[in-house]
DSSP file (Angstrom, degrees, kcal/mol; ACC not computed):
  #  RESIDUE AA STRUCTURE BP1 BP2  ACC     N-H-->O    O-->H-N    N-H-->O    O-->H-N    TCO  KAPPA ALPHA  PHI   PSI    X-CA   Y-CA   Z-CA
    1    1 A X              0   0    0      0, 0.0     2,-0.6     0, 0.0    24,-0.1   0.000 360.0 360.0 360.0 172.7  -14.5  -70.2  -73.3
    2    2 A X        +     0   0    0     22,-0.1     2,-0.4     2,-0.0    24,-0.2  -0.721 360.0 177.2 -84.7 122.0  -13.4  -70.1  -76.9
    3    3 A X        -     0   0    0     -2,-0.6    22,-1.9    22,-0.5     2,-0.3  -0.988  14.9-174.9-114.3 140.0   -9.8  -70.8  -77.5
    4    4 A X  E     -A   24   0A   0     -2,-0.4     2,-0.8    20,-0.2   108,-0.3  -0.783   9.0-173.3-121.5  84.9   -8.2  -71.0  -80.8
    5    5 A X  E     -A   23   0A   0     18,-0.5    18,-1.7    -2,-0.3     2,-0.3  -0.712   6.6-166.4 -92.2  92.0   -4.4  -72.2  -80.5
    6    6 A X  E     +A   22   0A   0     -2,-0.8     2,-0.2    16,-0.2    16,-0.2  -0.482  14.2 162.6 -81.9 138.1   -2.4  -72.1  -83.9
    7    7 A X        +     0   0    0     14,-1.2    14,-0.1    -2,-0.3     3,-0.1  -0.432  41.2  78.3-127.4-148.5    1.1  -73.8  -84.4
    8    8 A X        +     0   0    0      1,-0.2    -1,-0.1    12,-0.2     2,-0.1   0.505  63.1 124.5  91.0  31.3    3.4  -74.9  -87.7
    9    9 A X        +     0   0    0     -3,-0.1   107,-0.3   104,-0.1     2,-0.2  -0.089  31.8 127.9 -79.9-149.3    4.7  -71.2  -88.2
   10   10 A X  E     -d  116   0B   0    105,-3.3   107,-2.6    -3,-0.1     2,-0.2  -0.882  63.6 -41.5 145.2-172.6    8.6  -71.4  -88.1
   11   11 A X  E     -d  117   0B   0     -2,-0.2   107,-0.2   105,-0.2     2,-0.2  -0.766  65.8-166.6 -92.8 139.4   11.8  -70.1  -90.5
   12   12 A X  E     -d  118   0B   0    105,-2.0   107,-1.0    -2,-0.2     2,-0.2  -0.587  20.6-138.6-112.8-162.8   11.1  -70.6  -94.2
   13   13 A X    >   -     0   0    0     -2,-0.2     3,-5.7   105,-0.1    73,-0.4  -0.943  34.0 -99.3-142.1 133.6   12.6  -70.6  -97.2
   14   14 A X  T 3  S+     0   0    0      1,-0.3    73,-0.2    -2,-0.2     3,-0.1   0.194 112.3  27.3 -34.5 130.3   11.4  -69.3 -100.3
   15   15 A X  T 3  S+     0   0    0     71,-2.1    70,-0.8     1,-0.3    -1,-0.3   0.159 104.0 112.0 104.5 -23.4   10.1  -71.9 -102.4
   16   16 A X    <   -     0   0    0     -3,-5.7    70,-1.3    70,-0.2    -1,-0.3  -0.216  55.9-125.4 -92.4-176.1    9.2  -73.9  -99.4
   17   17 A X        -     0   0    0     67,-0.1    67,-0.3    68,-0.1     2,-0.2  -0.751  16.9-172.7-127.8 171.0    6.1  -75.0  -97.7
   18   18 A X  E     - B   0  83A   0     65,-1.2     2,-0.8    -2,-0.2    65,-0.8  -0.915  16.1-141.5-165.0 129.3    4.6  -74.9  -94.6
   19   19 A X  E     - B   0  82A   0     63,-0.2     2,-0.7    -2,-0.2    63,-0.2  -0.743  13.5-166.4 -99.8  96.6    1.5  -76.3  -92.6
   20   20 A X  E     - B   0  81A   0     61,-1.9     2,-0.8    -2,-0.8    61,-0.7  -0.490   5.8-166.4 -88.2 122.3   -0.3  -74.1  -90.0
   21   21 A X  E     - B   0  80A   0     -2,-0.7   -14,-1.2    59,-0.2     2,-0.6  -0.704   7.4-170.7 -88.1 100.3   -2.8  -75.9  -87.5
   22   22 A X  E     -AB   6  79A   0     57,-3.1    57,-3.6    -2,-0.8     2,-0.3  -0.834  10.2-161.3-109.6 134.5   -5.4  -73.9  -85.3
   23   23 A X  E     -AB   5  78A   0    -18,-1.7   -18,-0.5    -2,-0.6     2,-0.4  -0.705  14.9-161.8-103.2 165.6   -6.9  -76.3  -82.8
   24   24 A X  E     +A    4   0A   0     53,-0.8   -20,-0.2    -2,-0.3     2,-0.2  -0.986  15.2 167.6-149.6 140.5  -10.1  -74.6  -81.7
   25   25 A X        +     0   0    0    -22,-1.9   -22,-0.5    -2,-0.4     3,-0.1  -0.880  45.4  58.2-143.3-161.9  -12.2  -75.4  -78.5
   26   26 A X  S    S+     0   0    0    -24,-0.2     2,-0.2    -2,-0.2    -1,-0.1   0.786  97.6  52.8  51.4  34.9  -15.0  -74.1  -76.2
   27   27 A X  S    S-     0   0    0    -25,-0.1     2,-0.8   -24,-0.1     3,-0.1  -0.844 100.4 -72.0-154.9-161.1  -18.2  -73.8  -79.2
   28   28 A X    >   -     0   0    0      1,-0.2     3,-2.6    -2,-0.2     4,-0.1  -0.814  46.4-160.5-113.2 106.6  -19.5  -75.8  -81.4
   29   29 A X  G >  S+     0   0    0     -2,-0.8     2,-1.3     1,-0.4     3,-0.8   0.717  80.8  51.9 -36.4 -85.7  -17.2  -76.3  -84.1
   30   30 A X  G 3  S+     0   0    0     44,-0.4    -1,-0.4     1,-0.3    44,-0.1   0.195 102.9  73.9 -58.6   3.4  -18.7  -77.5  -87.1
   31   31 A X  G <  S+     0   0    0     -3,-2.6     2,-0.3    -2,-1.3    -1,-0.3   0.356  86.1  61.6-105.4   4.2  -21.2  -74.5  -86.7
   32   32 A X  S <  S-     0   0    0     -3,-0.8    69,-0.2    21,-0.1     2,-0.1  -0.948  80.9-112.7-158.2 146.3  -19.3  -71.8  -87.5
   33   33 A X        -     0   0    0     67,-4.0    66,-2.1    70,-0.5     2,-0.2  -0.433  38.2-143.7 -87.0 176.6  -17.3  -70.4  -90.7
   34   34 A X  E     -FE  51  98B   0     17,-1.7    17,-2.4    64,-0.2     2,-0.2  -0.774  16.2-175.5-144.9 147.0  -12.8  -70.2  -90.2
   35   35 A X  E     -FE  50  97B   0     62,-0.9    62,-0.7    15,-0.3     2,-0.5  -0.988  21.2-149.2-151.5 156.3  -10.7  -68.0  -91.3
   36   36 A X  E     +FE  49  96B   0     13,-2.4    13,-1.8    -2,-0.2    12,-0.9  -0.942  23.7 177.5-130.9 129.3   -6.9  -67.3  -91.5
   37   37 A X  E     -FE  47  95B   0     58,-2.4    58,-1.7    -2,-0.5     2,-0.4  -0.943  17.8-137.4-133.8 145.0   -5.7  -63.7  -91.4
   38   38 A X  E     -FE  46  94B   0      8,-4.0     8,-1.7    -2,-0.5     2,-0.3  -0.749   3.2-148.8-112.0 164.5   -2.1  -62.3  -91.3
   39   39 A X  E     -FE  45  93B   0     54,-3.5    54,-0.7    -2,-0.4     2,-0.2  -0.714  17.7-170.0-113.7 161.5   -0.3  -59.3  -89.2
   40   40 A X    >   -     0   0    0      1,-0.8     3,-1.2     4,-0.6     4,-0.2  -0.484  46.6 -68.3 -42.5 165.6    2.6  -57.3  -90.8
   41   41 A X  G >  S+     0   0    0      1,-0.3     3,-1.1    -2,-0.2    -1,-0.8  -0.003 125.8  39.0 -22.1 157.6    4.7  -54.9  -89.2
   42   42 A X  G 3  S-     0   0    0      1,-0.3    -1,-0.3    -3,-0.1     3,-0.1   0.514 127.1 -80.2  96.3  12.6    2.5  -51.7  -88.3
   43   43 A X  G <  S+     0   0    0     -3,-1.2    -1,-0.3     1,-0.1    -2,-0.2   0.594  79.5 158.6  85.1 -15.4   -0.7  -53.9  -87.2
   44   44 A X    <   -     0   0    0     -3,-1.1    -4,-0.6    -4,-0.2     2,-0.4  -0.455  18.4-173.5 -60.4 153.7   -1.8  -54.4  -90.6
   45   45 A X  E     -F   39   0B   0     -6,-0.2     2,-0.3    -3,-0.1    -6,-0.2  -0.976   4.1-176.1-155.0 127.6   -3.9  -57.2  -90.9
   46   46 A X  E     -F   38   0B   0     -8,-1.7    -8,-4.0    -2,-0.4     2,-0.1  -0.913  30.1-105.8-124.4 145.4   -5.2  -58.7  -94.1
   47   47 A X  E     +F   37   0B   0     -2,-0.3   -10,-0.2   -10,-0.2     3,-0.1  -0.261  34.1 170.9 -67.6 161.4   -7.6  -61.5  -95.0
   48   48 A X  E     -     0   0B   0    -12,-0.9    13,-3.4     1,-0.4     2,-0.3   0.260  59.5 -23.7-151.5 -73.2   -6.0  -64.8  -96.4
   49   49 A X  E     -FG  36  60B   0    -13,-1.8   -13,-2.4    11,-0.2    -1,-0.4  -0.967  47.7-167.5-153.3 157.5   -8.8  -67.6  -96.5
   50   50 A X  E     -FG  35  59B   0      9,-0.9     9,-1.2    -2,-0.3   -15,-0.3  -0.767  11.5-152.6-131.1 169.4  -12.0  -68.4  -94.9
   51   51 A X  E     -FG  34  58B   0    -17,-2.4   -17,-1.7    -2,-0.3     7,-0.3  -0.925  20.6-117.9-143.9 137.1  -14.1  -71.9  -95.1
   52   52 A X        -     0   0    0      5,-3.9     3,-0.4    -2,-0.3   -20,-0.1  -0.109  43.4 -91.4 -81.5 171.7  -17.6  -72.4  -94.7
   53   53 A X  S    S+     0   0    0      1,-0.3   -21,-0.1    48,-0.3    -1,-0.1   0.843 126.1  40.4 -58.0 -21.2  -18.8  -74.7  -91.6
   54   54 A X  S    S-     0   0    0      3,-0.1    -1,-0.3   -23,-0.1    18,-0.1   0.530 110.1-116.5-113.2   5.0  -18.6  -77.9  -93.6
   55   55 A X  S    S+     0   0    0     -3,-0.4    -2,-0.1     2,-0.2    17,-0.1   0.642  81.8 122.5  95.4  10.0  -15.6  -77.2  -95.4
   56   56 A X  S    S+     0   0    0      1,-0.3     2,-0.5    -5,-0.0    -1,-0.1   0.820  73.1  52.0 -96.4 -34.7  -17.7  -77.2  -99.0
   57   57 A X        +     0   0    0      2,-0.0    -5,-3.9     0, 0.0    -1,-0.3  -0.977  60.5 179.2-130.9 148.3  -16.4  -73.7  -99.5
   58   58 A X  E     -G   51   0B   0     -2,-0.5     2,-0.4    -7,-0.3    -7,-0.2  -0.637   8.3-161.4-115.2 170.6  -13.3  -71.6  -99.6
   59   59 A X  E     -G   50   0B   0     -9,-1.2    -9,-0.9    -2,-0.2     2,-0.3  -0.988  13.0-158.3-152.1 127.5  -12.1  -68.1 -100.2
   60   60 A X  E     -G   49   0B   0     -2,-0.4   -11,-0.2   -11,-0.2     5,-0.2  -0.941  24.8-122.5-130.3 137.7   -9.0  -66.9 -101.0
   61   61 A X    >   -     0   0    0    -13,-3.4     3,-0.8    -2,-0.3   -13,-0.1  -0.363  44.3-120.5 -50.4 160.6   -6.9  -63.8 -100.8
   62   62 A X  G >  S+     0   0    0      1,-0.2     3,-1.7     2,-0.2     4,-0.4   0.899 103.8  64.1 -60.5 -54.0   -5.9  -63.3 -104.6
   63   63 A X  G 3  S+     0   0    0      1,-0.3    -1,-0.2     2,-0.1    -2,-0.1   0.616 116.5  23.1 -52.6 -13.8   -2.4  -63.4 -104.1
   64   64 A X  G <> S+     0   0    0     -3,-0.8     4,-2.0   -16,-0.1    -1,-0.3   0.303  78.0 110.7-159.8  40.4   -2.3  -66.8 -102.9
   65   65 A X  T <4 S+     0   0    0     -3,-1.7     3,-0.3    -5,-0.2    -2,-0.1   0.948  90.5  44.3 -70.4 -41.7   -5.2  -68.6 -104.1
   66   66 A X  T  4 S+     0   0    0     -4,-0.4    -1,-0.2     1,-0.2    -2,-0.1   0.622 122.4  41.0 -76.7   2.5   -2.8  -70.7 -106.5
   67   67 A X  T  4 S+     0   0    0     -3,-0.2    17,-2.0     1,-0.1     2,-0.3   0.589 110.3  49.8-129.4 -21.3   -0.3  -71.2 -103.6
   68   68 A X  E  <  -C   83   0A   0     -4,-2.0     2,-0.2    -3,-0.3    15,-0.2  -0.843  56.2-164.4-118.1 167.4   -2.5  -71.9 -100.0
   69   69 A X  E     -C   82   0A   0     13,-3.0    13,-1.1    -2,-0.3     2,-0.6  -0.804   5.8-153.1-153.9 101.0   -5.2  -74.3  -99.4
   70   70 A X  E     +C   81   0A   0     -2,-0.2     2,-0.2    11,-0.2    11,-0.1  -0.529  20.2 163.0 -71.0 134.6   -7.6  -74.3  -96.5
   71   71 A X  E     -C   80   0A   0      9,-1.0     9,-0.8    -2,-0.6     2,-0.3  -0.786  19.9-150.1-136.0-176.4   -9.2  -77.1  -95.1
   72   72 A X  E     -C   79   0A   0      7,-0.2     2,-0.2    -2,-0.2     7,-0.2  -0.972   7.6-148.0-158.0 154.9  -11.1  -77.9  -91.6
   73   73 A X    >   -     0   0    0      5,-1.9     3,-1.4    -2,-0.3     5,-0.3  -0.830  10.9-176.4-109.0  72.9  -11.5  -81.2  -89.5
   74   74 A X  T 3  S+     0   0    0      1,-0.3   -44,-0.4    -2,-0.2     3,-0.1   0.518  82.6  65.5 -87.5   2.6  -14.7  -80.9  -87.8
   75   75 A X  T 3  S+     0   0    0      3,-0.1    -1,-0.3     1,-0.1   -46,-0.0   0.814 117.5  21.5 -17.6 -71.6  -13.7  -84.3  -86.2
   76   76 A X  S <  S-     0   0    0     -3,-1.4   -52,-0.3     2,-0.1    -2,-0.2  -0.057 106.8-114.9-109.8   7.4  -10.8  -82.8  -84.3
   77   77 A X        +     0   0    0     -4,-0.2   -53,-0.8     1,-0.2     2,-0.3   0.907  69.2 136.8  45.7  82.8  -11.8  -79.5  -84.3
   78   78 A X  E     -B   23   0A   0     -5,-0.3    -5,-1.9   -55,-0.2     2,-0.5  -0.844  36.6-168.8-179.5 138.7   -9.0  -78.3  -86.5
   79   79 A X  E     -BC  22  72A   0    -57,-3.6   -57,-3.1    -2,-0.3    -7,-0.2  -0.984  17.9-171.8-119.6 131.3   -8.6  -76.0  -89.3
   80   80 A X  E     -BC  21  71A   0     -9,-0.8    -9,-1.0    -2,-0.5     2,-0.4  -0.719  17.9-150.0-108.6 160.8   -5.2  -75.9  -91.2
   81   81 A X  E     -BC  20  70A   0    -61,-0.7   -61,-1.9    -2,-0.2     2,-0.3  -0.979  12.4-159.7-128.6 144.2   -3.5  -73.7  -94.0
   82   82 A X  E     -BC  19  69A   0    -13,-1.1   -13,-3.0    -2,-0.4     2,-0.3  -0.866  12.8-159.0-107.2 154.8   -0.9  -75.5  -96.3
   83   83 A X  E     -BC  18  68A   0    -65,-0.8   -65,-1.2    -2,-0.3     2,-0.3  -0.956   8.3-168.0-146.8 127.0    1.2  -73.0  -97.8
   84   84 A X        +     0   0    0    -17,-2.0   -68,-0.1   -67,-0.3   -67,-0.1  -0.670  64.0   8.7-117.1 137.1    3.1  -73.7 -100.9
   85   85 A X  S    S-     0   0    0    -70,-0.8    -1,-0.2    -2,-0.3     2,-0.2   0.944  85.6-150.9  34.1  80.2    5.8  -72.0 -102.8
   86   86 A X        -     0   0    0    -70,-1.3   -71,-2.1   -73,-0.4     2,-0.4  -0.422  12.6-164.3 -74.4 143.6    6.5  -69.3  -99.8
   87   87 A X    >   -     0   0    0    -73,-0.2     3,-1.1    -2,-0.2     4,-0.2  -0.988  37.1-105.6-140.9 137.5    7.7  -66.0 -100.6
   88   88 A X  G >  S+     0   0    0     -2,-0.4     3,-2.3     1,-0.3    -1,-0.1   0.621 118.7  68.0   3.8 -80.3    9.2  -63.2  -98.7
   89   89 A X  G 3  S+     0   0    0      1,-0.3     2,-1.4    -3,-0.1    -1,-0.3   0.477  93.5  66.9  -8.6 -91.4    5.9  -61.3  -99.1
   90   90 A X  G <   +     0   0    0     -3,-1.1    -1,-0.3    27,-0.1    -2,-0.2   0.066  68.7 111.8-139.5 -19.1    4.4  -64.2  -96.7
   91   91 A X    <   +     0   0    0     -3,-2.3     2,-0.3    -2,-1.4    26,-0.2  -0.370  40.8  99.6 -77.3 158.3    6.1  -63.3  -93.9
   92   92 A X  E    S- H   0 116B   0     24,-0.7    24,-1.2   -54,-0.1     2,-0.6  -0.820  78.9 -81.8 156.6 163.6    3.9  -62.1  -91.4
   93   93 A X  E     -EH  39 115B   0    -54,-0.7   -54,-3.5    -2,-0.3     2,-0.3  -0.705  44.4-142.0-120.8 150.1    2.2  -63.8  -88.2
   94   94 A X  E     -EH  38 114B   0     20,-1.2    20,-1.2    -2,-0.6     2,-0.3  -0.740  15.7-163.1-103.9 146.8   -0.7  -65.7  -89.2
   95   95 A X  E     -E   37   0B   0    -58,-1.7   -58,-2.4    -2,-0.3     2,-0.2  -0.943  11.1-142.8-128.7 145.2   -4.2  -65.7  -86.8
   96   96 A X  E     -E   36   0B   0    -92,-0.3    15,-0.9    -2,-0.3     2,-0.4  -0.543  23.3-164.2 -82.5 168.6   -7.1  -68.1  -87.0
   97   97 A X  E     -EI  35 110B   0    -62,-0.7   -62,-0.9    -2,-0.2    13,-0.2  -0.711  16.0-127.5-166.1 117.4  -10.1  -66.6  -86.4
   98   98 A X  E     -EI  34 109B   0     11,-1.3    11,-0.7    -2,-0.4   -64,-0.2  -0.479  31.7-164.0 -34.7 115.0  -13.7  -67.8  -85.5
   99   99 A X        -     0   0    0    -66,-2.1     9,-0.7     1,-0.3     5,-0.3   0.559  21.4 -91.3 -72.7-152.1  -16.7  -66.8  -87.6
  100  100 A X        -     0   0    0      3,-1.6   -67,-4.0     7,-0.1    -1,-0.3  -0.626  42.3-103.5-119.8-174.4  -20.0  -66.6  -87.7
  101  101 A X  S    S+     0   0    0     -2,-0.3   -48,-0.3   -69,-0.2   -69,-0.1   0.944 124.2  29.6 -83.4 -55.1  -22.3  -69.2  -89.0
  102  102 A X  S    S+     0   0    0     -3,-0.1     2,-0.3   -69,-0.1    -1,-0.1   0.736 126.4  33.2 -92.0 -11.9  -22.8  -66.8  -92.3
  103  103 A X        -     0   0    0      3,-0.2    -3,-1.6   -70,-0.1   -70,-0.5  -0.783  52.1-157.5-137.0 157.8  -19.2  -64.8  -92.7
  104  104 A X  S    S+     0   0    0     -2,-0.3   -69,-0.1    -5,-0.3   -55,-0.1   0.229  98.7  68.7 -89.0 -16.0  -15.6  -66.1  -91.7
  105  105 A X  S    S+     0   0    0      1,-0.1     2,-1.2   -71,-0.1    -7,-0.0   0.461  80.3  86.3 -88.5 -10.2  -15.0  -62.0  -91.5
  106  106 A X  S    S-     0   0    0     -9,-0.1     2,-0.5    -6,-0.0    -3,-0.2  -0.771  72.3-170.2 -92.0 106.5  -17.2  -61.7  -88.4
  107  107 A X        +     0   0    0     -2,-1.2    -8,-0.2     1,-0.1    -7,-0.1  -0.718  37.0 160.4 -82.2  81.4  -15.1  -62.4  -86.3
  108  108 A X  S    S+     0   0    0     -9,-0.7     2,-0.3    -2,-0.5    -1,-0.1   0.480  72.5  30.9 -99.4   1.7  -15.8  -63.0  -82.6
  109  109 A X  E     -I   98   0B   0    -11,-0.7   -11,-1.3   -10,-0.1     2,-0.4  -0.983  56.6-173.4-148.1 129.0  -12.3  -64.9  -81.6
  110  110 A X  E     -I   97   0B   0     -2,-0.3   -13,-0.2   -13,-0.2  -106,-0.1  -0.970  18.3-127.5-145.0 140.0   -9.1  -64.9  -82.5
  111  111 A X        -     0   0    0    -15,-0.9  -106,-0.1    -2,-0.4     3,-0.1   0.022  32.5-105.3 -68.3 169.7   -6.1  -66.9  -81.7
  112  112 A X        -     0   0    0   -108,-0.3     2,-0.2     1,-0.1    -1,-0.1   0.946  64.3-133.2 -34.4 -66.1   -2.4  -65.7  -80.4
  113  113 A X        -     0   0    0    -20,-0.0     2,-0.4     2,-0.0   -18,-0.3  -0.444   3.2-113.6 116.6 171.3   -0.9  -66.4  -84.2
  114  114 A X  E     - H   0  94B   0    -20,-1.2   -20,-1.2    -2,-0.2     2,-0.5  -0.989  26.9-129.3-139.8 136.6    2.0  -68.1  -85.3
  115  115 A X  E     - H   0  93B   0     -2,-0.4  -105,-3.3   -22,-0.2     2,-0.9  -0.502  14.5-166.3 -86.9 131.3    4.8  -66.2  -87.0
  116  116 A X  E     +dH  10  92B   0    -24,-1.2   -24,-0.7    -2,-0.5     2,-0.2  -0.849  21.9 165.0-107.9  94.9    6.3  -67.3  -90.4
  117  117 A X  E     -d   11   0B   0   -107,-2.6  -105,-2.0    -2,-0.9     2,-0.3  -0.634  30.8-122.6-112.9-177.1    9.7  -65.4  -91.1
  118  118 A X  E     -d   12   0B   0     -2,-0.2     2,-0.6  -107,-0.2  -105,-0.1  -0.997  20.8-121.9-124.4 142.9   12.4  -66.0  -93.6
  119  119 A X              0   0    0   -107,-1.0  -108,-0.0    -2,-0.3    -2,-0.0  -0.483 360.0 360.0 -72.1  99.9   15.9  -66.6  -92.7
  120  120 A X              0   0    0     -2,-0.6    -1,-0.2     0, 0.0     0, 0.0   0.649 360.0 360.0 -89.8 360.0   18.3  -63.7  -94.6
């Protein structure tokens, strides 16, 4: 079955960076767009980045195209976000999420998450 296991949330600190890993099994990897989505408080869930199957394109929310960078390892199965110059905003538990071949927003799997907070 499909599993998608994200790690490399943790306490930040504003300014700082941070690398989230979703290791992905049970399809065929390289076939399918990735996507990285956050939770808030209240269930909210917002888009963050997607990548096409071969990594050739990206998408970014607006707020943090100059500050994350998706990539994918179709090697190792593994999709990462780096995330650069973190801010409060940010906090927020992060999901990977399996695509479809044409959208990273159809989703048909989605991982646990890994939480990113900041330290007050």
């Amino acid at each position: 079955q499909v599993q998608l296991v994200e790690s490399g949330g943790g306490l930040a600190q504003p300014g700082g960076s941070l690398t989230l890993t979703c290791a992905a099994s049970g399809f065929t990897f390289d076939m399918y767009q990735m996507g990285w989505a956050r939770q808030f408080p209240g269930k909210v869930l917002e888009w963050v980045s997607g990548i096409s199957h071969d990594g050739r394109e990206t998408w970014y929310l607006t707020s943090v195209k100059a500050r994350f960078t998706i990539s994918r390892d179709n090697s190792q199965n593994i999709v990462r976000l780096h995330l650069n110059d973190l801010k409060p905003e940010d906090a927020a538990i992060y999901h990977c999420a399996k695509g479809s071949r044409w959208s990273y927003r159809e989703v048909d799997a989605w991982g646990q998450g890994t939480q990113i907070a900041f330290s007050s």
